[in-house]
C-alpha positions in Angstrom: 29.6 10.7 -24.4 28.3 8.4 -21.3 31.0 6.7 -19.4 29.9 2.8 -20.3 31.0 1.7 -16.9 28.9 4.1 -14.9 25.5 2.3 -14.4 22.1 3.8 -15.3 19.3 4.0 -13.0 16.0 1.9 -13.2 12.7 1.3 -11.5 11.5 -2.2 -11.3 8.5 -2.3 -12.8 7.0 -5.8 -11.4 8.6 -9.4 -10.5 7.5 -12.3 -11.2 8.7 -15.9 -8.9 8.9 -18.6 -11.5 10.1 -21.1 -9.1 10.7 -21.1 -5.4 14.7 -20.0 -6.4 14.0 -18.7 -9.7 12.4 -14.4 -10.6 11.7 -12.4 -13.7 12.1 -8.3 -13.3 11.3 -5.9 -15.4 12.5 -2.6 -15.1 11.8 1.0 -16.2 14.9 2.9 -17.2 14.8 6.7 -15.2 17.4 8.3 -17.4 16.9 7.1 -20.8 19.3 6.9 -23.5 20.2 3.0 -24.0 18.2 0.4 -25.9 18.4 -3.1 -25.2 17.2 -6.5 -27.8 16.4 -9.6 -26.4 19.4 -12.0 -26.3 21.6 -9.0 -25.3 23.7 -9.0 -22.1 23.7 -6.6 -19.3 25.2 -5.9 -16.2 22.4 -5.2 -13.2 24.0 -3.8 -10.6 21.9 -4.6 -6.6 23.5 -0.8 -5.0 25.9 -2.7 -1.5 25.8 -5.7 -2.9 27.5 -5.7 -6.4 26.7 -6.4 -10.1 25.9 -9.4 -12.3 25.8 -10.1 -15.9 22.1 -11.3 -17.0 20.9 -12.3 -20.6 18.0 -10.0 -21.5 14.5 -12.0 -22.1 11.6 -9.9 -23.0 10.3 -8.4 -25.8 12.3 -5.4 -28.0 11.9 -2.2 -26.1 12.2 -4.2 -22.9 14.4 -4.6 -20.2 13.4 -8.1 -18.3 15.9 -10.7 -17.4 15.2 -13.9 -15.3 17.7 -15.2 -12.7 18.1 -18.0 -10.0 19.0 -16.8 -6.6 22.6 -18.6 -5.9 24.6 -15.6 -4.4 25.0 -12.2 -3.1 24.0 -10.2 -5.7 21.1 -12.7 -7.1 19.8 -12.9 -3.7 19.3 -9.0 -3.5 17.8 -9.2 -6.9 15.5 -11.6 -5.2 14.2 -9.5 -2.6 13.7 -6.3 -5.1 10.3 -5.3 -5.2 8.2 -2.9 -7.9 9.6 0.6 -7.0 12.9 -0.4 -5.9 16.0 0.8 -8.2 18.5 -0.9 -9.4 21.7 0.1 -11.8 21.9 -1.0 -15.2 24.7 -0.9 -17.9 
């Protein structure tokens, strides 16, 4: 059984600035084995910086959240860019 508080590994896939403060990611999952549905929470977790809880806002089969940078943790979301990878649970 996987240990729910270790965090999974993903890609971001592309990023998207809605407004000066404001980014949608979408990320790939690299090691498979969770599903996620829109309206769900999870916790993304920016490796030195810490981890935050987002809503989930794509389609099913998706894993895209949108955010506004007002900390730590959103503000290294903020600078992630396609190819970076980020933790997931």
């Amino acid at each position: 059984m996987r240990n729910p508080y270790l965090p999974c590994l993903a890609r971001v896939e592309w990023t998207r600035r809605e407004a000066p403060d404001v980014k949608t990611i979408s990320l790939t999952l690299l090691d498979g084995g969770m599903r996620f549905d829109p309206g769900q929470v999870i916790m993304v977790s920016a490796f030195g910086f810490g981890e935050a809880a987002f809503g989930l806002a794509g389609p099913p089969g998706t894993v895209e959240f949108t955010f506004r940078k007002v900390g730590n943790v959103t503000s290294a979301l903020f600078r992630a860019r396609k190819g970076d990878v980020l933790g997931v649970r």
